[in-house]
N, C-alpha and C positions, 0 to 999 in steps of 0.2 A: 495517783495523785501527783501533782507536779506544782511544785512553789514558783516564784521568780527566780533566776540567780543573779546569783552575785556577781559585779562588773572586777578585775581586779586592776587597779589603776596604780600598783608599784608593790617592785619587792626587792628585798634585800637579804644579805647571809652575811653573818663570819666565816672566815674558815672555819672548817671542825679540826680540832687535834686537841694537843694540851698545852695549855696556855699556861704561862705562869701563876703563881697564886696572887701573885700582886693585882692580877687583872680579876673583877670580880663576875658574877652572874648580875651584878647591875650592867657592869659595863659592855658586856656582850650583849643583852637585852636592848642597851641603849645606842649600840654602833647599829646594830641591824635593822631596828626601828628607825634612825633614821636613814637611813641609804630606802628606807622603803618611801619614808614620806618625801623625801628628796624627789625620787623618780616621779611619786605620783603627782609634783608639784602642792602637796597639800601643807598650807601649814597648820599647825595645834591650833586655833580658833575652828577650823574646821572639821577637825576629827568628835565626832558625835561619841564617842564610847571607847574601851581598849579590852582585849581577850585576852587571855594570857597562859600557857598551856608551860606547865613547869612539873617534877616531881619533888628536887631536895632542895628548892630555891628557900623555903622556909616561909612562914607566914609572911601574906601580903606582899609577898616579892614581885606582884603586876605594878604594885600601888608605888612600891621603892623604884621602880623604873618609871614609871607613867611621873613624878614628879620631875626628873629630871630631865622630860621629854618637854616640860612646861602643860602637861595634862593635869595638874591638879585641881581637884573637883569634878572630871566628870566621870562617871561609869566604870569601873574597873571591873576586871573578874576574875579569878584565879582557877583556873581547871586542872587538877590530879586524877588523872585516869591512866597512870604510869604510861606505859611507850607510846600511848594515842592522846597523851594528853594534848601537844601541838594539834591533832585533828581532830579531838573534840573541841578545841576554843574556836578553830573555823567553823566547825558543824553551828555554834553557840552564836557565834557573826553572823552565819548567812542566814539562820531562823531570823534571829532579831533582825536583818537587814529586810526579808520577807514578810515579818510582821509588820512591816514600817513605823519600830519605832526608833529605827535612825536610818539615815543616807549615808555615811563616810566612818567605819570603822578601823583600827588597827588592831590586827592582832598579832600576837608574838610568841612563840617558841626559843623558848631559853634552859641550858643546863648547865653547870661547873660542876663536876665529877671528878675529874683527874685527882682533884685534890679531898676527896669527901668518900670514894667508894674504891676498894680496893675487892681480889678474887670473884666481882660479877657482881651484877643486882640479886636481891633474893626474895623471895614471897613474904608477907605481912610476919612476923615474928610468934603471931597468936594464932597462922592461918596453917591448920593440919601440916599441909604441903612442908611445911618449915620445921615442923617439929619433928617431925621425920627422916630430917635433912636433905629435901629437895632443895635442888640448884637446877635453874634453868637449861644449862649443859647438857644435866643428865637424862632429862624428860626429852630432849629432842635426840638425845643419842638412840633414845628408847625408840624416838621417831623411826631415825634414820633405819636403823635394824629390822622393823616392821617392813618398813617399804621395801626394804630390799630382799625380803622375805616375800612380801605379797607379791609383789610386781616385777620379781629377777634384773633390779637394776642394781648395777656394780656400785663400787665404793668409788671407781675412779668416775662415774657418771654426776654423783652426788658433788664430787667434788669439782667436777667442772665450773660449779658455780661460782666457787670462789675466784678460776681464772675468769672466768668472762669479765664478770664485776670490777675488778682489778684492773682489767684491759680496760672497763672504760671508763674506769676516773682516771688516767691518764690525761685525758683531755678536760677534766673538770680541777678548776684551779683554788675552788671549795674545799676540795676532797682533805680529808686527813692523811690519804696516802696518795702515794701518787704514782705507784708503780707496779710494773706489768708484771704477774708471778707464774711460772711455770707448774702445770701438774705434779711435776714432780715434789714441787719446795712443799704444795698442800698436805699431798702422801706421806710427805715424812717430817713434817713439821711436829714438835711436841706435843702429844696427846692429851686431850684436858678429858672427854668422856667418849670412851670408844664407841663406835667407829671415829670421832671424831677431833681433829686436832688444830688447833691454836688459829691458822688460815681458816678453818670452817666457824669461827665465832667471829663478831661483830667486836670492836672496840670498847673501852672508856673512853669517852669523848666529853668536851667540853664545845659549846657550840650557841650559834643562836641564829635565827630567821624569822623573817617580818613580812607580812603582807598589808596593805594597806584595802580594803572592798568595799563596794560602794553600791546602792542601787541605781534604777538607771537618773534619779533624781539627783541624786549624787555624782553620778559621771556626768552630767551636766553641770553640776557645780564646779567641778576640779576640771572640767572642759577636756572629758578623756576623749579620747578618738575612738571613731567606730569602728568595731574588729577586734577590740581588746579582749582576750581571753574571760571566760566567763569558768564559776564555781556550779556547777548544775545543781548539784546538789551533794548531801556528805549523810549516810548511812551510819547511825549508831547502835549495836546491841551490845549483848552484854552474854557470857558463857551458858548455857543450861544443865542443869544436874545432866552428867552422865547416864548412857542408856547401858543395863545390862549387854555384856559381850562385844559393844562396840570399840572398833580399829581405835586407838589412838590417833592414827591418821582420818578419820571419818570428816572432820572439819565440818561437823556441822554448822558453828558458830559463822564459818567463813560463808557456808551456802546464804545462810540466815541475811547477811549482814549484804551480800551479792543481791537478794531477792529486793530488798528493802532498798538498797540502791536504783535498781533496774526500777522500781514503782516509781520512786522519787524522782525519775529523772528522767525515764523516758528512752532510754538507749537501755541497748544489752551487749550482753559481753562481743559479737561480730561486729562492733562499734568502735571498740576498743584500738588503738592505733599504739600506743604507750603505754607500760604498768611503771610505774614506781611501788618496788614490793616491802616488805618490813621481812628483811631476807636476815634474821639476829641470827641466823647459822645456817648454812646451804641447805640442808633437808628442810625449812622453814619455806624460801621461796619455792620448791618446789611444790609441796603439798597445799599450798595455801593457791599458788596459783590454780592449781588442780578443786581447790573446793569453792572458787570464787565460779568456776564454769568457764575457765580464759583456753583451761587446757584439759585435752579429757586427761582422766582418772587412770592412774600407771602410766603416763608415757610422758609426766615433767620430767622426769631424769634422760629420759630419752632425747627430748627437745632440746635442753641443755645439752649435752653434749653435741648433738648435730646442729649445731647452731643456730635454733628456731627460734630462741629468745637473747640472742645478739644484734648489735647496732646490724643492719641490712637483713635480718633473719622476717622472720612473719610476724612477730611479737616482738619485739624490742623489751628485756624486761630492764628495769635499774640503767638505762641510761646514765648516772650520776656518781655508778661504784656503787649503790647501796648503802646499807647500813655496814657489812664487810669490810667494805673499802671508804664512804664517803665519811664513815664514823657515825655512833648511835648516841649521843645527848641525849637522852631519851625524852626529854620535857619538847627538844628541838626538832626533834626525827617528821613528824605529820608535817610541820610548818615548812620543812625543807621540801617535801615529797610533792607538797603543791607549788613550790619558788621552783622548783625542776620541771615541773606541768608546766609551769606560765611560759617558761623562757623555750620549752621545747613549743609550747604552742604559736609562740611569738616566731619562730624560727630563729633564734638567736642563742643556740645552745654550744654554736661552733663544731668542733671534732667530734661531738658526742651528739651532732643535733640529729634526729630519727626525721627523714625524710616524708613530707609530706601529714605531718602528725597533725592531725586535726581534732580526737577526741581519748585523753588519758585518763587514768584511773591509779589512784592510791588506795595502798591499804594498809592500814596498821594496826597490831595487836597488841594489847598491854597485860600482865602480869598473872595471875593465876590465884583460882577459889578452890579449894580440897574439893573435890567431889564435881567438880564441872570442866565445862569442855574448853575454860577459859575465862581470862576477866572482861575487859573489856575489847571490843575492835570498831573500828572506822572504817570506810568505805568513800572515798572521794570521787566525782567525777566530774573532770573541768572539759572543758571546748572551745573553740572559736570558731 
């Protein structure tokens, strides 16, 4: 089955880092929003609805932005589906955009963290995993140790990840960081959950990114030009209970959510030109690449280190620094993952842009159910 897609006629970012507290999760929501509606020439009479993909924004936080956009009275909607929440409010856009009950949406990924979370995000307060005291860290530390058990990839392979990513927000003036870091600083950077240390996790980040989509009824109204990157479509599932004796690495969830993509869209993974990955700790992009079907099974560490998913490698992963390097907002992260699609698809990514990219792919996961293989993930795939 395959829907319309989505035309995307502008986008916009904040930097990611940490912004002062004077500056709010409206105000990042409302810079990014407009630099998107700007690009796409769209003004508010014309925007039919707004999406809005946040986790500690707090009630109605689309509705507290969308007024000060001059959207007040139409369509709002608020998506929590913790680190997929930005790509479930697109997945939310392009449905409605392909149901045709509108032509010209924004949606918006927005977080302020710096100032609200400190020691990591953690699972639901009332949800086993917590009571237990799981931390995100620890569950992928558990990752890393499997893999490198199952599949005899070293500690320095896993940690490749963090230098590649690193190396290539360099060139993205987005990124939270902006600098190249040696094997060596990963290795012996302060330990948060062994194998893994400080370089191998993802940021607090505050952040925000905007897309504006349209159908093709719509690009005709906003007079987009032909060529303009398209959303094919966006895969949503959701963790399933745990199977007796299965890997930790098994990723079913990620096969699951691959499958559902490939139907929706029409392409498959030898399609694939670009990943933007939700890399929240290096053992994360590997495995997850590996269950999407991008990479076989035991040899992402591998690729990583011989540099098969670096800028000029076979697969370009994280173009953008990732979550590692570009900073994880977590409300923000999906919405960024497709403003790095557009602009790489546009050919306009500069030092970081991946030659000849014609069709990428996002993926993001968010949070964690006691007993399942996961909360929520997305599955994006855009073209021109």
């Amino acid at each position: 089955m395959t829907l319309a897609s989505a035309h995307v006629a502008g986008v916009g970012m904040v930097r990611f880092g940490k912004h002062p507290v004077s500056v709010t999760l409206e105000d990042l929501g409302e810079q990014a929003a407009r630099s998107a509606l700007a690009e796409a020439g769209a003004a508010s009479a014309q925007v039919d609805a707004v999406f809005v993909g946040h986790v500690f924004g707090g009630p109605v936080a689309g509705q507290r932005i969308a007024v000060r956009l001059g959207l007040d009275g139409k369509p709002v909607s608020n998506h929590e589906n913790y680190c997929a929440s930005g790509a479930t409010a697109i997945r939310e856009a392009w449905t409605a955009l392909a149901a045709g009950l509108h032509d010209v949406v924004l949606v918006i990924g927005v977080e302020k963290m710096t100032d609200r979370i400190s020691g990591g995000v953690r699972p639901d307060p009332n949800d086993l995993d917590a009571a237990v005291g799981y931390v995100m860290a620890a569950g992928h530390a558990m990752s890393a140790r499997r893999y490198m058990a199952d599949h005899g990839a070293t500690r320095e392979q896993i940690a490749m990840v963090a230098v590649k990513n690193h190396a290539h927000s360099v060139h993205n003036p987005f990124a939270q960081y902006q600098r190249a870091i040696s094997l060596d600083e990963v290795l012996q950077a302060r330990q948060i959950a062994e194998p893994l240390g400080l370089l191998d996790c993802s940021p607090i980040s505050d952040g925000a990114a905007a897309m504006v989509l349209c159908s093709p009824r719509g690009a005709q109204r906003l007079g987009l030009a032909a060529g303009a990157p398209r959303v094919l479509g966006c895969a949503l599932v959701s963790g399933s209970v745990e199977r007796a004796g299965e890997s930790i690495n098994a990723e079913r969830v990620s096969r699951n959510a691959a499958e559902q993509a490939w139907r929706l869209t029409g392409v498959g993974p030898a399609d694939i030109d670009v990943v933007e990955m939700h890399d929240c700790f290096t053992i994360a992009e590997i495995v997850r690449l590996e269950g999407l079907g991008l990479v076989p099974v035991g040899e992402g560490a591998r690729w990583t280190a011989e540099g098969h998913t670096s800028l000029g490698g076979r697969l370009p992963v994280n173009p953008s620094g990732g979550l590692l390097s570009r900073g994880h907002p977590v409300g923000a992260t999906g919405v960024a993952q497709a403003v790095e699609l557009t602009w790489q698809l546009r050919g306009s990514a500069g030092g970081r842009q991946v030659e000849n990219a014609r069709v990428g792919l996002a993926y993001c996961k968010g949070g964690t159910v006691s007993g399942t293989d996961g909360g929520s993930v997305t599955t994006l795939v855009m073209a021109r």
